[in-house]
C-alpha positions, 0 to 999 in steps of 0.5 A, spaced: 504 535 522 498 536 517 499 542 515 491 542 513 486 548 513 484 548 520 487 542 523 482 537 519 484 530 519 486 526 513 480 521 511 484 514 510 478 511 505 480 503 507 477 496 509 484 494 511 487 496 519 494 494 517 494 500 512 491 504 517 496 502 523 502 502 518 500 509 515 497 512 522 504 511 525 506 516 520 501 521 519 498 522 526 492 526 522 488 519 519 482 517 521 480 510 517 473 510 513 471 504 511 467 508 504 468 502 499 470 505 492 471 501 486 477 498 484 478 497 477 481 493 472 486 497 469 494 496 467 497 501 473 496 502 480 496 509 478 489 509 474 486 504 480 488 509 485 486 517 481 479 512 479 477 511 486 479 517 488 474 520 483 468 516 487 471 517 492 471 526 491 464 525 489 461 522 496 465 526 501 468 533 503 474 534 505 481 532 506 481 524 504 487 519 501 487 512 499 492 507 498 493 502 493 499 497 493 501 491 488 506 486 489 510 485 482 514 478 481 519 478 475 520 471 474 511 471 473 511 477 469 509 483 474 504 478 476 501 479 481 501 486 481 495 491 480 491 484 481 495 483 488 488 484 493 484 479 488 490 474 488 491 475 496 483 473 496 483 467 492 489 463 493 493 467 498 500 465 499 500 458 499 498 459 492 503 464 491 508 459 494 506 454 489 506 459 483 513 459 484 515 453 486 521 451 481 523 458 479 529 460 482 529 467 480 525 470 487 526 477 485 519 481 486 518 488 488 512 492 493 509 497 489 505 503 493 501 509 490 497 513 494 492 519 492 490 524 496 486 530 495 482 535 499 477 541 497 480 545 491 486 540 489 487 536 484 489 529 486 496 528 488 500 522 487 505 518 491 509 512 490 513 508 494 517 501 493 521 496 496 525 491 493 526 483 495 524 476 494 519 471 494 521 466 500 520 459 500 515 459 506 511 463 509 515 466 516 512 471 521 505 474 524 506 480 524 504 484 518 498 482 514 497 480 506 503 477 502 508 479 508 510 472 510 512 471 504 516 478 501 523 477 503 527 483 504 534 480 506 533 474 510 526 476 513 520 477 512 516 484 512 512 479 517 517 478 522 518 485 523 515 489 528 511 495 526 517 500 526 522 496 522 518 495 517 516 502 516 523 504 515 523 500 509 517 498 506 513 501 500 508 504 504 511 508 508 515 510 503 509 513 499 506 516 507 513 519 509 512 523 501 505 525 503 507 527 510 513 531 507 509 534 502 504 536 507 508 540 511 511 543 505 506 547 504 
């Protein structure tokens, strides 16, 4: 598939098995580092993604990509977006349930930028999105994150398998581009 100098496997720079798991029934040729790299404050998931990456370039060589996601609610404004791993951390979805309690537009969408480099290359960008809605409970085990609570129909992304879920999902949405420009070249 990788369409990469020497059949070398792409560095998936995450913490997070889900992304992996989700991101390797994809793109065969990833191997999950868990690196570490900043993520910064800033207003885009873009600016996160091309500064870790930076750290990133300057740590290792050779093909590496990382994944940023965020989860933007209209009713809160785009919140909790770029700020989506930190809001996950501290009050998890029941908290997210609670911030929504009374409002009864639930439109919100997944958003995912992936950055991917290898020697010789400027970063390259790619997005992915999936439109929904924040559910009134937490439904379903698979999945990880806010999945129980994004809706997309009448399901959550948690109550999908792995394979229903990346026909839709933003993630894999941003992985098929990589993957599709990857065997571009």
């Amino acid at each position: 598939m990788n369409g990469l100098p020497g059949d070398r496997m792409i560095s998936f720079i995450t913490s997070n098995k889900g992304k992996y798991v989700e991101a390797r029934a994809i793109i065969d040729d990833l191997v999950q580092r868990d690196l570490g790299y900043t993520e910064i404050q800033a207003e885009t998931l873009e600016e996160v993604a091309v500064y870790g990456m930076k750290e990133i370039m300057a740590r290792i060589d050779g093909p590496a990509m990382l994944e940023d996601a965020g989860l933007f609610v209209t009713a809160l404004g785009g919140f909790p977006g770029v700020y989506s791993a930190y809001v996950q951390k501290t009050i998890g979805n029941a908290g997210m349930l609670r911030l929504m309690e009374g409002i009864s537009d639930r439109r919100a969408s997944f958003m995912s930028v992936v950055a991917y480099v290898e020697p010789g290359l400027e970063i390259q960008m790619f997005r992915g999105m999936v439109e929904g809605q924040i559910g009134y409970e937490a439904r379903g085990s698979a999945g990880f994150g806010y999945d129980p609570i994004f809706y997309v129909g009448d399901r959550s992304l948690a109550e999908m398998n792995l394979e229903e879920k990346n026909r839709i999902s933003h993630r894999a949405a941003a992985m098929h581009a990589l993957k599709e420009w990857l065997e571009a070249r």
